[in-house]
C-alpha positions as CSV (number, residue, x, y, z in Angstrom):
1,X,-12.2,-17.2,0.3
2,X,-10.3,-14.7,2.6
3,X,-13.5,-12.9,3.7
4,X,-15.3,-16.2,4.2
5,X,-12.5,-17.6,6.6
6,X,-13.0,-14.0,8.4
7,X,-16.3,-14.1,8.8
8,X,-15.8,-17.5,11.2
9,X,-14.3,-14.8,13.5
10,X,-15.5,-11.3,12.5
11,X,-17.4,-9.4,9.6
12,X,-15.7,-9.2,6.3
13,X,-17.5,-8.6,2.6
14,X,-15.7,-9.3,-0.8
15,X,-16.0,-6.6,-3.8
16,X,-14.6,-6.8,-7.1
17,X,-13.8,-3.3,-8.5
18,X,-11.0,-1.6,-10.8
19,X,-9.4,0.7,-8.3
20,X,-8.4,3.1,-11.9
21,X,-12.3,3.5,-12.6
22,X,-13.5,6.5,-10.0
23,X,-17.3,5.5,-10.3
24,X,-16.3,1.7,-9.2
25,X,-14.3,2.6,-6.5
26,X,-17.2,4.9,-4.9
27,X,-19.5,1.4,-5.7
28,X,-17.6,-0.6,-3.9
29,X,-17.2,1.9,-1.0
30,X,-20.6,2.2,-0.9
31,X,-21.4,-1.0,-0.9
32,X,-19.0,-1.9,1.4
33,X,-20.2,1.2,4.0
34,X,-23.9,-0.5,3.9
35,X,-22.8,-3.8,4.5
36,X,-20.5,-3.2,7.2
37,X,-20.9,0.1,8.4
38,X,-18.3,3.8,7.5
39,X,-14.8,2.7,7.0
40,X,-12.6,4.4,9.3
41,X,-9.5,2.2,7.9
42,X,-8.3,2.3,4.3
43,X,-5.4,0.3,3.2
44,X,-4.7,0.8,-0.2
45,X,-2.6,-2.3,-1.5
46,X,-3.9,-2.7,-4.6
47,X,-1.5,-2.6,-6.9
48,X,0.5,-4.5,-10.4
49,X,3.9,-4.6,-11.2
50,X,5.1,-2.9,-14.1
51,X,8.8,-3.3,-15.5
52,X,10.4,-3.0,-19.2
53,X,12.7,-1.0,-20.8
54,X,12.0,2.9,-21.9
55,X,12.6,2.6,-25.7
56,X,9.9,-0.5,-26.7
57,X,6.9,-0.2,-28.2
58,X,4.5,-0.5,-25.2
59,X,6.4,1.3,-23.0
60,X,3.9,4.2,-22.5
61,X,0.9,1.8,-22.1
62,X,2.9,0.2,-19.6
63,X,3.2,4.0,-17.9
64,X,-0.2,4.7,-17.9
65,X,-1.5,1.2,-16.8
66,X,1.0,1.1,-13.7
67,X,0.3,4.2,-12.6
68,X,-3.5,4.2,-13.1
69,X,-3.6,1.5,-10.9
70,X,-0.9,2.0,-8.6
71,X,-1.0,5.6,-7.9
72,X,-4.5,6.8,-9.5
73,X,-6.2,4.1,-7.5
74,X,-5.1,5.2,-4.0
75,X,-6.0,8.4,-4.7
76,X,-9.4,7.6,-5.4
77,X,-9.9,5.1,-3.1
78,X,-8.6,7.7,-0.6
79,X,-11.1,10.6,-2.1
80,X,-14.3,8.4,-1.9
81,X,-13.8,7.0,1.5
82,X,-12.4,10.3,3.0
83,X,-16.3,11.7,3.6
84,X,-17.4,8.5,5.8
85,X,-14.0,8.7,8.0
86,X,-15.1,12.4,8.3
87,X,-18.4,11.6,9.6
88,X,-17.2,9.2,12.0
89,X,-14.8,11.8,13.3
90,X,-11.4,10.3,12.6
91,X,-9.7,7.5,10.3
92,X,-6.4,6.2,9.4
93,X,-5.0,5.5,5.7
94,X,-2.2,3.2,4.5
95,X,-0.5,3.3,1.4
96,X,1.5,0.2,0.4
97,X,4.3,1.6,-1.6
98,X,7.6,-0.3,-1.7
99,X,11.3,0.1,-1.5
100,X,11.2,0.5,-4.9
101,X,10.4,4.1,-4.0
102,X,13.7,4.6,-2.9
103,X,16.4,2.3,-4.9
104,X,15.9,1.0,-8.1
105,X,16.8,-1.5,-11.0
106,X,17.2,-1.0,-15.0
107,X,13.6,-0.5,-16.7
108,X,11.5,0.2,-13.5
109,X,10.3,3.6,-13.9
110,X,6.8,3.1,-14.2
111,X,6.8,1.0,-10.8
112,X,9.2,3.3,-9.2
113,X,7.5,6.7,-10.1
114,X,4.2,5.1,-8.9
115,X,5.3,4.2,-5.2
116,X,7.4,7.2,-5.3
117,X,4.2,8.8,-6.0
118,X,2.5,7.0,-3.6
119,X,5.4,8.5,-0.8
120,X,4.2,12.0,-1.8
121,X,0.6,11.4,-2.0
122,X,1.0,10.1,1.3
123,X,2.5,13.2,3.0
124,X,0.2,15.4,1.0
125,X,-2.8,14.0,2.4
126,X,-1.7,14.2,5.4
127,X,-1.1,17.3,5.8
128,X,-4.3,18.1,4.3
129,X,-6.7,15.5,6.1
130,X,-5.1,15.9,9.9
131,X,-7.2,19.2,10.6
132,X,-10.2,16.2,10.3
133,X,-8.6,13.5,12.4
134,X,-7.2,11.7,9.7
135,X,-3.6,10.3,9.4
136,X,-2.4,8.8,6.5
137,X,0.8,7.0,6.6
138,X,3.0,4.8,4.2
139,X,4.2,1.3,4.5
140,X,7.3,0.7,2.1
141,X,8.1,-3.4,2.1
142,X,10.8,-4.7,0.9
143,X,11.8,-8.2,-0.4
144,X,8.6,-10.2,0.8
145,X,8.1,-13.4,0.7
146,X,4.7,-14.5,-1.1
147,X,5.2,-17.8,-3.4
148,X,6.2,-21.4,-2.6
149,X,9.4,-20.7,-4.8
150,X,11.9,-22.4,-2.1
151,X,14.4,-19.6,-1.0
152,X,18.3,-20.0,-0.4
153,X,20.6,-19.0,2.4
154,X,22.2,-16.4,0.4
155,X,18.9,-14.9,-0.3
156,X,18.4,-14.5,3.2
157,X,21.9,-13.6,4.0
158,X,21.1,-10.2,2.2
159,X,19.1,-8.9,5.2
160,X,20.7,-7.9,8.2
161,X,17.8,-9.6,10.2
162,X,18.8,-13.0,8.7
163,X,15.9,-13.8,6.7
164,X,13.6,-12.7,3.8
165,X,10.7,-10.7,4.9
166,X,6.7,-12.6,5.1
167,X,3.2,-10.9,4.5
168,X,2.4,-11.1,8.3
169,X,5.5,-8.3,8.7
170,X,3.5,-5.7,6.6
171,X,-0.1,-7.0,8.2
172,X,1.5,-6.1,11.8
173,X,2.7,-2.9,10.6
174,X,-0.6,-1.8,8.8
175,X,-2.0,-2.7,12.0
176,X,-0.5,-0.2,14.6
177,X,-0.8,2.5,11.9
178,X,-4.6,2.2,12.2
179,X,-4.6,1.8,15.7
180,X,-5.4,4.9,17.5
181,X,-4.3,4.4,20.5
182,X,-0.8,2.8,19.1
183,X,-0.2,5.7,16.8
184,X,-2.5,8.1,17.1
185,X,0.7,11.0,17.2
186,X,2.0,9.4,14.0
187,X,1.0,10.5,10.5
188,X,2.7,11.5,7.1
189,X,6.0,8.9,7.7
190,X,7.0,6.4,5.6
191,X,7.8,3.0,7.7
192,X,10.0,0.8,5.6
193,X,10.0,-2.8,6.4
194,X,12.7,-4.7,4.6
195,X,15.2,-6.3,7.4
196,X,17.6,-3.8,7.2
197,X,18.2,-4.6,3.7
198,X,18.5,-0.9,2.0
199,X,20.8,0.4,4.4
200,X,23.3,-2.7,4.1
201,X,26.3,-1.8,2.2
202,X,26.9,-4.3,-0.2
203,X,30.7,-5.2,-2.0
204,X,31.4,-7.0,-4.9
């Protein structure tokens, strides 16, 4: 639906794929290189949410399942599309991680250790991937907006921007990082979007 409602405008192609499972993800890079030509931009979003306390029963399947997806699927997605940015000459990688990253709730260690993961990863590769004109950069969001679930003044009152952040606030954002001429001189940051939210001291 998304990629037909781009195509009006521009060229888009749609591929399932389990970002955990290496030989899928280099499919559906692949695929995606011969359809549309070598990806120079990767924004790794896929992701699931994973949260329950440390002492049940499926609390290591929940581990490995967050972070398979979470983490292990940037990586690859990163590590099979790093050759075609290489042969154009230059390329840009996003990583969506979250604020989770950096504050935290009870029984959210398997989503907090992925997109803290995801931080590191992100500073790792680029440092590793700049000698080849790559930069790799994070985006960590904070409380976006994403349901019809109506939303109260109070919820909005927690941001020191006044409102409760929307997808088009991390779109923008993903867009200058891959821009070039934008952010060419910027690589291995983490930009956290969340209206001022984690740096408002809050009193009960």
């Amino acid at each position: 639906m998304v990629a037909a409602e781009i195509n009006r405008t521009g060229r888009a192609a749609a591929v399932q794929a389990d970002v955990s499972d290496s030989d899928d993800v280099r499919r559906v890079i692949t695929e995606v290189a011969q359809k549309l030509g070598p990806p120079t931009i990767l924004v790794n979003n896929a992701g699931i949410s994973g949260f329950g306390p440390l002492l049940t029963e499926n609390a290591e399947q929940l581990w490995h399942r967050v972070l398979s997806v979470d983490l292990t699927g940037a990586y690859l997605c990163a590590r099979h599309v790093v050759p075609h940015m290489i042969s154009a000459g230059h390329g840009a990688i996003i990583n969506i991680a979250s604020t989770r990253a950096l504050m935290s709730e009870p029984d959210g260690e398997p989503y907090g250790a992925a997109k803290g993961g995801l931080l590191a990863l992100s500073h790792a590769l680029a440092v590793s991937l700049g000698p080849r004109g790559i930069r790799v950069n994070a985006i960590s969001p904070g409380w976006i907006h994403t349901s019809d679930a109506p939303l109260r003044p109070e919820d909005h009152a927690q941001h020191p921007v006044g409102r409760v952040g929307r997808p088009e606030d991390i779109a923008e954002a993903a867009v200058f990082l891959s821009d070039r001429a934008a952010s060419g001189f910027l690589t291995g940051q983490n930009l956290v979007i969340d209206g001022g939210m984690t740096v408002k001291m809050i009193y009960v």
